[in-house]
C-alpha positions as CSV (number, residue, x, y, z in Angstrom):
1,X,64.0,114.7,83.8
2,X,64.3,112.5,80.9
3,X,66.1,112.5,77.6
4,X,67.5,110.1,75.1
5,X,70.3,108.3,74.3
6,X,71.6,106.4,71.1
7,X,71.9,102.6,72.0
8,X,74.2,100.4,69.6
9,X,72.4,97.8,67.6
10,X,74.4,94.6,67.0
11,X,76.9,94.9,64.4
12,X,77.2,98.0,64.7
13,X,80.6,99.8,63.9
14,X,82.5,101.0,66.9
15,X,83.2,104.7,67.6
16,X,86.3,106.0,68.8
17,X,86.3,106.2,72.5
18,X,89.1,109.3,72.2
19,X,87.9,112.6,71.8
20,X,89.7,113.4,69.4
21,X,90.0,110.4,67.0
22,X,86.0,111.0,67.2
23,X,86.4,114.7,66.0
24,X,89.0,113.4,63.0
25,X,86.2,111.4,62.2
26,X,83.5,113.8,62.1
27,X,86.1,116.2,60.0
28,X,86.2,113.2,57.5
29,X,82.8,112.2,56.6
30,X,81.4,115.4,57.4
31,X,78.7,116.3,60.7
32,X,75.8,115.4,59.0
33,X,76.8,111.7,56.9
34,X,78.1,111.4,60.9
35,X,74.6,112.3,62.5
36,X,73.0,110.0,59.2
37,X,74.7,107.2,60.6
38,X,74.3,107.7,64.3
39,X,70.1,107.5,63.4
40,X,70.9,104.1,60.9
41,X,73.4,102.1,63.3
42,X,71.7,102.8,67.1
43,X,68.2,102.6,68.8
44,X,67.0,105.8,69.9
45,X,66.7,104.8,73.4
46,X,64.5,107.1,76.3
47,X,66.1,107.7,79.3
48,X,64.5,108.8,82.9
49,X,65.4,108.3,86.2
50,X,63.7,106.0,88.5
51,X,64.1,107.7,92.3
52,X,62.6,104.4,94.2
53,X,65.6,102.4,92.1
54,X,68.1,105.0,92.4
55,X,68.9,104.9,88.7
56,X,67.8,105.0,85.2
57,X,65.6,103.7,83.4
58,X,65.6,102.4,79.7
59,X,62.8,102.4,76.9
60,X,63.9,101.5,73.2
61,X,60.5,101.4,71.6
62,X,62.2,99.6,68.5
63,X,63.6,96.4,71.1
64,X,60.7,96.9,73.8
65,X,57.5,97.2,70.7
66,X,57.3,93.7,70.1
67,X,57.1,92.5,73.6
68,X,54.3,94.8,74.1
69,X,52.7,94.2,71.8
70,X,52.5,90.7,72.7
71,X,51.4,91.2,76.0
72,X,48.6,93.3,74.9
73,X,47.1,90.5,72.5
74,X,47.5,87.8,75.5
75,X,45.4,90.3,77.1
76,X,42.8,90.9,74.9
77,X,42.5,87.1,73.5
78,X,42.1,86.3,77.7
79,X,39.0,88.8,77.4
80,X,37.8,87.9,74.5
81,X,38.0,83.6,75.2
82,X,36.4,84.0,78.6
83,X,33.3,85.7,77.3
């Protein structure tokens, strides 16, 4: 199974944690300037579940890009310089 999640980013305004406080909020922007700001304040982050760990696992390709992307070039500038 696997699915996704919305993951703060810093700064980002809290939510209400009560139910209901949430849904007054909703009622007062409106559902979709609430679903607008869900996409500009959090990471969409991609959740599965790892059996061998016995939990989940987290990708946020907006956090994790840059670190792969890194480790790519290390690895083709190691191929490349011992040629």
């Amino acid at each position: 199974m696997m699915g996704f999640i919305f993951t703060p980013k810093p700064n980002a305004p809290k939510l209400p944690t009560d139910s209901v406080e949430l849904a007054q909020l909703v009622r007062e922007i409106g559902v979709e300037q609430f679903q607008r700001d869900q996409w500009k304040d959090n990471y969409k982050t991609f959740q599965t579940f790892d059996s061998k760990l016995g939990s989940s696992v987290n990708f946020t390709m907006e956090v994790e890009h840059p670190k792969i992307m890194r480790e790519a070039y290390c690895v083709v500038e190691q191929i490349i310089l011992s040629e």
